[in-house]
N, CA and C atoms as an extended XYZ file, in Angstrom:
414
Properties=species:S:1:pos:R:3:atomname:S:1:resname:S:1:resid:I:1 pbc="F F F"
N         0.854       -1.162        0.000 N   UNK     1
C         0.000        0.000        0.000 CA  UNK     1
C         0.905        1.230        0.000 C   UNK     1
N         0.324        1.898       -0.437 N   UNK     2
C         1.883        3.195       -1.341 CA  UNK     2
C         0.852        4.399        0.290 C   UNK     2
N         2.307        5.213        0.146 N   UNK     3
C         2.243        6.251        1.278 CA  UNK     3
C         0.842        7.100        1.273 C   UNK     3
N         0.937        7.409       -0.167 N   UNK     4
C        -0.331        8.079       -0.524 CA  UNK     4
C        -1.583        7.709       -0.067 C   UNK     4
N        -1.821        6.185       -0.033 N   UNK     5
C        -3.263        6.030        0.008 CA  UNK     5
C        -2.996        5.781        1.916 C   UNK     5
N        -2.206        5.532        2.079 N   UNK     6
C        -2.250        5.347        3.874 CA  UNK     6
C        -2.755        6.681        4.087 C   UNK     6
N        -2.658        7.737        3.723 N   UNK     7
C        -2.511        8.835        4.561 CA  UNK     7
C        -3.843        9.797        4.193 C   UNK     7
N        -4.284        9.149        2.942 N   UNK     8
C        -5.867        9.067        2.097 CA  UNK     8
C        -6.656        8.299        3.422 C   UNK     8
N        -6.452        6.954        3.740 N   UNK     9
C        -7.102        6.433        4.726 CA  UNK     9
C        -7.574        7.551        5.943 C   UNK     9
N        -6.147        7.678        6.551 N   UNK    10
C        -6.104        8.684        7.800 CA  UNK    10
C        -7.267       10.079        7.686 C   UNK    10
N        -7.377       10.301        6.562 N   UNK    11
C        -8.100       11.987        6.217 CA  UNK    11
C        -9.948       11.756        7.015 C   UNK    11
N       -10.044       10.412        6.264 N   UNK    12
C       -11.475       10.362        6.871 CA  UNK    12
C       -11.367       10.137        8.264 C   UNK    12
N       -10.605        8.712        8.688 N   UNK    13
C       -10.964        8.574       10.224 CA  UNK    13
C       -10.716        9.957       10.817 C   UNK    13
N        -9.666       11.279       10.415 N   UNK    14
C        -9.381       12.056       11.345 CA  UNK    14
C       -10.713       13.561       11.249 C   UNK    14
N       -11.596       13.267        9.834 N   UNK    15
C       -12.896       13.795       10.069 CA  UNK    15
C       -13.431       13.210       11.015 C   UNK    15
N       -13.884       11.978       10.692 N   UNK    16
C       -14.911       11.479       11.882 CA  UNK    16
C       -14.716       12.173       13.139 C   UNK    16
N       -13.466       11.803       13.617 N   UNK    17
C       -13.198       12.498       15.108 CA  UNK    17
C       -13.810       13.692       15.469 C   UNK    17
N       -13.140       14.702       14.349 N   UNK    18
C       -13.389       16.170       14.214 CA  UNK    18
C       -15.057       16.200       14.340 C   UNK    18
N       -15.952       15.662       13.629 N   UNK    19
C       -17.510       16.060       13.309 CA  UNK    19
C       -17.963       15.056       14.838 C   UNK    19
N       -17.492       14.051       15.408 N   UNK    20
C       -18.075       13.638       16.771 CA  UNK    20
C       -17.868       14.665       17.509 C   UNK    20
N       -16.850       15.596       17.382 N   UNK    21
C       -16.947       16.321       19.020 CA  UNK    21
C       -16.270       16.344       20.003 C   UNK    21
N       -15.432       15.093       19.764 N   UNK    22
C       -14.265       14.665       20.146 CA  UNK    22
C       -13.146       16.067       20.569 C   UNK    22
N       -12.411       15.517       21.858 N   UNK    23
C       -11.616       17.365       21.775 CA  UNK    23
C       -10.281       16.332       21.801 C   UNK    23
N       -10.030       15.055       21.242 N   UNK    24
C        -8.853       14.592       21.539 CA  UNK    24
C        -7.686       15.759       20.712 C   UNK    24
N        -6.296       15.244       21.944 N   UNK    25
C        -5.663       15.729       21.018 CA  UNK    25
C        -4.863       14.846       20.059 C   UNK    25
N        -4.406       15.038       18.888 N   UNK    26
C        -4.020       13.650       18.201 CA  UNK    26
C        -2.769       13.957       17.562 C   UNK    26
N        -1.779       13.511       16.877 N   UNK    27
C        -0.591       13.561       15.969 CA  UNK    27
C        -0.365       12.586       15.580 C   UNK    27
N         0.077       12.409       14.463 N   UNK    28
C         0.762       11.017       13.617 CA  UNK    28
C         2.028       11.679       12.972 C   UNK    28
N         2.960       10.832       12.846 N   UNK    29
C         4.231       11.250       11.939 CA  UNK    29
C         4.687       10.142       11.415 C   UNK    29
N         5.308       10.605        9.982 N   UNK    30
C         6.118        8.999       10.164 CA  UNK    30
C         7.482        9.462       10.462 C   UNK    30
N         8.022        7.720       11.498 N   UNK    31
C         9.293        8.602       12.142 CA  UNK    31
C        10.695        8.492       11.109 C   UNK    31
N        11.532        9.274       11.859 N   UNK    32
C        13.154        9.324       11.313 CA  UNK    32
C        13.777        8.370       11.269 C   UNK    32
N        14.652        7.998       10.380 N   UNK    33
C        15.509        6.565       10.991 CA  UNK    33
C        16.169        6.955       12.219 C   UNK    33
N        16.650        6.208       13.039 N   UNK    34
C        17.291        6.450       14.139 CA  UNK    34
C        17.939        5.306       14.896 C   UNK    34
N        18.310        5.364       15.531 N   UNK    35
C        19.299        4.273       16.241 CA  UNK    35
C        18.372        3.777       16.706 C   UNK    35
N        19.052        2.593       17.953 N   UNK    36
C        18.224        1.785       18.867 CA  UNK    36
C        17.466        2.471       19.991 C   UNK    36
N        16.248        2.356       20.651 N   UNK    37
C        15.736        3.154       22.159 CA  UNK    37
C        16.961        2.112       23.084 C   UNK    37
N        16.881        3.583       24.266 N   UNK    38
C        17.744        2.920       25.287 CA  UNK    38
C        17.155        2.257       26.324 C   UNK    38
N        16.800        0.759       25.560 N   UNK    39
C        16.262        0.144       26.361 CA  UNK    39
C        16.690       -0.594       28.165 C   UNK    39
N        16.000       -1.005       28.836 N   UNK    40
C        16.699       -0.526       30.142 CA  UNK    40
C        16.999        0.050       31.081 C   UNK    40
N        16.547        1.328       30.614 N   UNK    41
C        16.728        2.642       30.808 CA  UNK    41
C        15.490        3.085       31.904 C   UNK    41
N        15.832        3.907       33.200 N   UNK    42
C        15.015        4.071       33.791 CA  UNK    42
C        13.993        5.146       33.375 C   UNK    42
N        12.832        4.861       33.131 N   UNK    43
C        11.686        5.593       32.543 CA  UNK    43
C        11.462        5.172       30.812 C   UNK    43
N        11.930        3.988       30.674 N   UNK    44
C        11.586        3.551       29.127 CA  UNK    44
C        11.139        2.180       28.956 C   UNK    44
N         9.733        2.504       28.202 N   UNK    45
C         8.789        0.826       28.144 CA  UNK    45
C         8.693        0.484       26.841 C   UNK    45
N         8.751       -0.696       26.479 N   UNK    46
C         8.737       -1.250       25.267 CA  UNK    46
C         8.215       -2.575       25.746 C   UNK    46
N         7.436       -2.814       23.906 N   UNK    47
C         6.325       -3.478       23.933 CA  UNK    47
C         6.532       -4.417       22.473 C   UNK    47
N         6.265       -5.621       22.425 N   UNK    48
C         6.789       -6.203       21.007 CA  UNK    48
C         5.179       -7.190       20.820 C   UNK    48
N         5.176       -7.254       19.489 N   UNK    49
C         4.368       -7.913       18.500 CA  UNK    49
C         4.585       -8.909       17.658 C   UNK    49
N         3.901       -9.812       16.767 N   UNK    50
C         4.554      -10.085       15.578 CA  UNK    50
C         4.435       -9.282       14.568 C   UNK    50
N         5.985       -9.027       14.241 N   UNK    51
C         5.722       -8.405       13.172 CA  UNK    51
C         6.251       -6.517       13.771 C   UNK    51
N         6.332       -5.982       14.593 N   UNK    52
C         6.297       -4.991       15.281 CA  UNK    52
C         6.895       -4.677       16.661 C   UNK    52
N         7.676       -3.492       17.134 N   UNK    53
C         8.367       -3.580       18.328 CA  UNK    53
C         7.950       -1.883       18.328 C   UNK    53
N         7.781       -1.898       19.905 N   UNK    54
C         7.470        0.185       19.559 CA  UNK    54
C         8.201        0.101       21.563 C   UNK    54
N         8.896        1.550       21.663 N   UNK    55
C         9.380        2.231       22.615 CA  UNK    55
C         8.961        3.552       23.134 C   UNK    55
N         8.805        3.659       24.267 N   UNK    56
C         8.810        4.826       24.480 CA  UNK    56
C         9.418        5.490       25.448 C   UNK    56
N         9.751        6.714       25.516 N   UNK    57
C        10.897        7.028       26.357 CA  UNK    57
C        10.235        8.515       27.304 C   UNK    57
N         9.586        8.417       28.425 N   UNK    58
C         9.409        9.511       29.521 CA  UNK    58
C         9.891       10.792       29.389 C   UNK    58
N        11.651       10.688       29.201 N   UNK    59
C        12.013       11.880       29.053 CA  UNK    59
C        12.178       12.478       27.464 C   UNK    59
N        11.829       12.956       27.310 N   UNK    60
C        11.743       13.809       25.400 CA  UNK    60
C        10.458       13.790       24.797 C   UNK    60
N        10.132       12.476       25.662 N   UNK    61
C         8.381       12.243       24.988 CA  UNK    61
C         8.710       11.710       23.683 C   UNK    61
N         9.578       10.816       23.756 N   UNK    62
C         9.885        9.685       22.094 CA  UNK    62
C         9.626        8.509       22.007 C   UNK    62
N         9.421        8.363       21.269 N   UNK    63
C         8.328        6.516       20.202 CA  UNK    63
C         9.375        6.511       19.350 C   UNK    63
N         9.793        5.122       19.390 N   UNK    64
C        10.728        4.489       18.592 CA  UNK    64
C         9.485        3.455       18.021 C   UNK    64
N        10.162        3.079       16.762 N   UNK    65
C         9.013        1.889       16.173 CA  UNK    65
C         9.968        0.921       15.172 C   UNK    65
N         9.761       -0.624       15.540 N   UNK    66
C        10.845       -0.996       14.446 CA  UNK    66
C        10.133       -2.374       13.644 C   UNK    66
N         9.831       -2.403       12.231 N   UNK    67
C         8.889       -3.497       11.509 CA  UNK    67
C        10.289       -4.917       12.133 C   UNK    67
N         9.620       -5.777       12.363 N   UNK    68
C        10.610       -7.248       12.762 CA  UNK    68
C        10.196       -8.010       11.576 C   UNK    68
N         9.229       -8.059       11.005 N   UNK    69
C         8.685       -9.104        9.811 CA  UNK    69
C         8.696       -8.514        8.287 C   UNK    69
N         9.682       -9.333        8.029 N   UNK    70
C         9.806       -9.115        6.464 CA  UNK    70
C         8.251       -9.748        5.594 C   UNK    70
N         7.437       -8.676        5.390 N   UNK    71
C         6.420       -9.573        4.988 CA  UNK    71
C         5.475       -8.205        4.641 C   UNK    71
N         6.159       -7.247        3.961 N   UNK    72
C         5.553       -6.152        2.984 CA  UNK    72
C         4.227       -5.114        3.504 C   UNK    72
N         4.323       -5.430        5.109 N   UNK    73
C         3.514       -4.441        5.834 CA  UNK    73
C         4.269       -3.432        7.061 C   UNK    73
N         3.869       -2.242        6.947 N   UNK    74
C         4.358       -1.830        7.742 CA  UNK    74
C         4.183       -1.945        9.551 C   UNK    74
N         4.596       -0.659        9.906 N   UNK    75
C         4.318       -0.809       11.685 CA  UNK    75
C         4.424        0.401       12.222 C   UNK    75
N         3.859        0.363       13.734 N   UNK    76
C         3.217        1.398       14.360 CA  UNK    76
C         3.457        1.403       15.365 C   UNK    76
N         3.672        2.954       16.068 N   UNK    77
C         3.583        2.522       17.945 CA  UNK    77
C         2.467        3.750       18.310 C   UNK    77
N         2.068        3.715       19.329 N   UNK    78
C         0.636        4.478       19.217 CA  UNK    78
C         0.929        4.387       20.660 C   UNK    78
N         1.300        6.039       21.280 N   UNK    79
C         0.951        6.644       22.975 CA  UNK    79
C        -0.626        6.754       23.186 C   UNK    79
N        -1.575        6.613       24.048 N   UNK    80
C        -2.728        7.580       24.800 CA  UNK    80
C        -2.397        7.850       26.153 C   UNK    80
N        -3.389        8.657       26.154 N   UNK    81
C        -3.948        9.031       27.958 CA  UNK    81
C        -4.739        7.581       27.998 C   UNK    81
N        -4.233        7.423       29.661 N   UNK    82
C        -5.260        6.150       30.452 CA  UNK    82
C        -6.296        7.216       31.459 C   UNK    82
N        -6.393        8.175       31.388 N   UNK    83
C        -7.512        8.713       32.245 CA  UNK    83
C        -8.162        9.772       31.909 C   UNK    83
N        -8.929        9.877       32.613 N   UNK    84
C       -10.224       10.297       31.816 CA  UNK    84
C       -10.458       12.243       32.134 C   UNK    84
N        -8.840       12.655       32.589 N   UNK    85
C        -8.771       14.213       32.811 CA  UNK    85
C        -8.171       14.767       31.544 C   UNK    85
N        -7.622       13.532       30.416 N   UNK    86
C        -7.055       14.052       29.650 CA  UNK    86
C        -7.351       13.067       28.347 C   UNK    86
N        -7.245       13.587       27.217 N   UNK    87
C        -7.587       13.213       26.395 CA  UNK    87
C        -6.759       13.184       24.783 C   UNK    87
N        -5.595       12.631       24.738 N   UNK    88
C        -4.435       12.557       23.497 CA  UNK    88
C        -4.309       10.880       23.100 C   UNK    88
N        -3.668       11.272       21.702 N   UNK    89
C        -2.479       10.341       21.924 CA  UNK    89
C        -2.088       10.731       20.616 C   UNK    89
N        -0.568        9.764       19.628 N   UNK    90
C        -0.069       10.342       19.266 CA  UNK    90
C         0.914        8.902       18.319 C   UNK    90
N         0.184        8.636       16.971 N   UNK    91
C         1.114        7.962       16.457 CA  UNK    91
C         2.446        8.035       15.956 C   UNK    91
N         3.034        6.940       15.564 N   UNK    92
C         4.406        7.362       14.952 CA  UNK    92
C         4.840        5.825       14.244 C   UNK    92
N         4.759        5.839       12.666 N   UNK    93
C         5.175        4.846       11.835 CA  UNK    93
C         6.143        5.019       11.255 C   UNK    93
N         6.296        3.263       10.802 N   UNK    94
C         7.516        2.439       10.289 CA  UNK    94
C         7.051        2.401        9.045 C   UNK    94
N         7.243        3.351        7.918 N   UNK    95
C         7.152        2.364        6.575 CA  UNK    95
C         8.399        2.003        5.712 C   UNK    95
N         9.716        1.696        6.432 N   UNK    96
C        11.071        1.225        6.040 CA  UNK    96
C        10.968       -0.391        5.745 C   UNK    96
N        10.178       -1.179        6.211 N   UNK    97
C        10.584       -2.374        6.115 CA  UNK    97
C        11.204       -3.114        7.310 C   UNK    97
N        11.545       -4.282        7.119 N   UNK    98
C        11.978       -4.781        8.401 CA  UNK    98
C        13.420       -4.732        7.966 C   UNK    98
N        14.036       -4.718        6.885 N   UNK    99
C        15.475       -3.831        6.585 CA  UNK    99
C        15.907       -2.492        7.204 C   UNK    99
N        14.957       -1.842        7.038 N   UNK   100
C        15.071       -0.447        7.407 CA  UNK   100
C        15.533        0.299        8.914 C   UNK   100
N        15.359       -0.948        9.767 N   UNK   101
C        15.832       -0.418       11.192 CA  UNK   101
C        14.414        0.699       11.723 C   UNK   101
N        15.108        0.818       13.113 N   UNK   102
C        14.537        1.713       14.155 CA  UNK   102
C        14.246        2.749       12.981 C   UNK   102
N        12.815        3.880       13.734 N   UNK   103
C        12.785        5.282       13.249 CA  UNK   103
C        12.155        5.844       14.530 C   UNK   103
N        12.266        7.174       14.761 N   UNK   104
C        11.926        7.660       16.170 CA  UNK   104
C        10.818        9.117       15.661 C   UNK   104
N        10.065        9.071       16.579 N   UNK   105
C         9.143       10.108       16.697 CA  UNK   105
C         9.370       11.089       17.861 C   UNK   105
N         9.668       12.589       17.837 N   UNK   106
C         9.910       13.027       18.924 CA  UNK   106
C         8.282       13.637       18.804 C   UNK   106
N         7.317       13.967       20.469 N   UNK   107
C         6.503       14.140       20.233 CA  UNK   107
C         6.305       15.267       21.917 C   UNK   107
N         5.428       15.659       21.892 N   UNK   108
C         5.051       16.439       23.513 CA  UNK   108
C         3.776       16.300       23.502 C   UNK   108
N         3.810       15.633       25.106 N   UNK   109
C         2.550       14.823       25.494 CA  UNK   109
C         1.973       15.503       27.122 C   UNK   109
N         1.149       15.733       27.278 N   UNK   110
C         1.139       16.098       29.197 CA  UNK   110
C         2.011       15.314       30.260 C   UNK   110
N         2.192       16.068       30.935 N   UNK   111
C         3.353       15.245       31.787 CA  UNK   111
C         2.529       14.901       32.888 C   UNK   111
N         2.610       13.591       33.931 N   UNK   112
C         2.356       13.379       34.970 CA  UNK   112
C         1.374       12.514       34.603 C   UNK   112
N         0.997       11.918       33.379 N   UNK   113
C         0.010       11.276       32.894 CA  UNK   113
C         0.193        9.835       32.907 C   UNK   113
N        -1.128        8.798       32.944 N   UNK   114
C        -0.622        7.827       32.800 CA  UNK   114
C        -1.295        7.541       31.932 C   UNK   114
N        -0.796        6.274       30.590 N   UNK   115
C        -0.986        6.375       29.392 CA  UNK   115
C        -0.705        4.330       29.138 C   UNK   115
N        -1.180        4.361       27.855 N   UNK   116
C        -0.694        2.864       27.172 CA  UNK   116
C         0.360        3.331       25.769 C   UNK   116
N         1.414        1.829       25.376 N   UNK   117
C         2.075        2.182       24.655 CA  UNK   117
C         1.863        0.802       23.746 C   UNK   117
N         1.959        0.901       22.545 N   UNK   118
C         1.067       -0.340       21.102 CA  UNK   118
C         1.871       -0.325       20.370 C   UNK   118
N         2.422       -1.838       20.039 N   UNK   119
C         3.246       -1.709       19.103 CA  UNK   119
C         2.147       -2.681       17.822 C   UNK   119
N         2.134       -2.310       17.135 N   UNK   120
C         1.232       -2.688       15.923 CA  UNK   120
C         1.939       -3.025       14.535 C   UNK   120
N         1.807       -4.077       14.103 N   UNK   121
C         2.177       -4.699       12.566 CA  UNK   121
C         1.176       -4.630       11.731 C   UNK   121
N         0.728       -3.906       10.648 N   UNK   122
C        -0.235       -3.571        9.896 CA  UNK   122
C        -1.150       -2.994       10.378 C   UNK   122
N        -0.384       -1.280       10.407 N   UNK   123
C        -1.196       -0.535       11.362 CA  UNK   123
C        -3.016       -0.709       11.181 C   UNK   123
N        -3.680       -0.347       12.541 N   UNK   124
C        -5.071       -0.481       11.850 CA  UNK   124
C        -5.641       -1.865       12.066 C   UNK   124
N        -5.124       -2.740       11.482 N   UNK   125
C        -5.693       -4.186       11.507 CA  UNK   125
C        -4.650       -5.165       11.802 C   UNK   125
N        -3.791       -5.093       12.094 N   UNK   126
C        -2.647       -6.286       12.045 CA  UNK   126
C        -2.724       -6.566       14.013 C   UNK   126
N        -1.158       -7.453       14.257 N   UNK   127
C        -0.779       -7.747       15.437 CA  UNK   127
C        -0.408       -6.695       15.959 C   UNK   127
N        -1.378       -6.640       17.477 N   UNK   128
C        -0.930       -5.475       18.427 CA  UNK   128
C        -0.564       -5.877       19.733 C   UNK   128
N         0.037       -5.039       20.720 N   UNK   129
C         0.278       -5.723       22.220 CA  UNK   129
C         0.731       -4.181       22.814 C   UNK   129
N         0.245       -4.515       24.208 N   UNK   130
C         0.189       -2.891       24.595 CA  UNK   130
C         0.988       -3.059       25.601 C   UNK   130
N         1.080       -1.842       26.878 N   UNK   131
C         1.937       -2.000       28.123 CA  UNK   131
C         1.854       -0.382       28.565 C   UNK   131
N         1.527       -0.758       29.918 N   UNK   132
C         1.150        0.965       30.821 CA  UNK   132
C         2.592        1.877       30.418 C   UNK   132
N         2.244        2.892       30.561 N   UNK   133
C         3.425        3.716       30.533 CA  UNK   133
C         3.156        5.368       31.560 C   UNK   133
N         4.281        5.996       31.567 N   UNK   134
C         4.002        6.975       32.311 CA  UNK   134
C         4.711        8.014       31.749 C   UNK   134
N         3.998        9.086       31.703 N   UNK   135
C         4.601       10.184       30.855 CA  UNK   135
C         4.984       11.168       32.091 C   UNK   135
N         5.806       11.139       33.106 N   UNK   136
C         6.973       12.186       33.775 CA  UNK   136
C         7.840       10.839       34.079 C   UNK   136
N         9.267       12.129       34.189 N   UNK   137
C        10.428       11.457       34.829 CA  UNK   137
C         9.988       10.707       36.225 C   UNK   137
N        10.285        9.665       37.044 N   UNK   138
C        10.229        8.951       38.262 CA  UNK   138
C        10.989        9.666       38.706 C   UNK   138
């Protein structure tokens, strides 16, 4: 599926939102290549799929996303709010391939929040797997 029509897809779902009423706040990017997340790392959760691996990192407010499956679909990591005072979240895709390595999304999110982090293989419909996360430094 060519860049074009992914992002053709995105136009409607991101009406819908708009005409419900919805006050989310939302962002998508696709990310940069970039090195590895520093996984390990105190304040950084990562979450793996088939097919899909996504990071996120507390301090900078960054989503790493990396396709693992050679198999001509891309991948996704997808932040939200887990409560109900706030209302975001904030994709960031892989359309490199599973050649292509890591790409990183730098993004700004509310701080002190607690949130889920999705790593997704065929964004939309494919393999997903999530994991709490927390958006301030500990």
């Amino acid at each position: 599926m060519s860049r074009l029509v992914r992002r053709l897809i995105g136009i409607p779902a991101t009406a819908v939102l708009i005409m419900a009423g919805t006050t989310a706040v939302a962002a998508a990017a696709e990310g940069k290549p970039s090195g590895a997340p520093p996984e390990g790392s105190l304040g950084v959760w990562c979450v793996s799929t088939t097919g899909a691996k996504a990071c996120f990192a507390e301090y900078g407010d960054r989503v790493w996303v990396k396709d693992t499956k050679a198999n001509g679909q891309s991948a996704a990591a997808t932040i939200k709010d887990n409560e109900s005072s706030t209302n975001w979240y904030r994709e960031c895709f892989n359309y490199r391939g599973a050649a292509g390595g890591w790409v990183m999304c730098d993004f700004d999110v509310p701080e002190n929040n607690e949130g889920v982090l999705w790593a997704v293989n065929n964004p939309f419909i494919g393999s997903q797997a999530s994991t709490k996360i927390y958006t301030t430094i500990i």
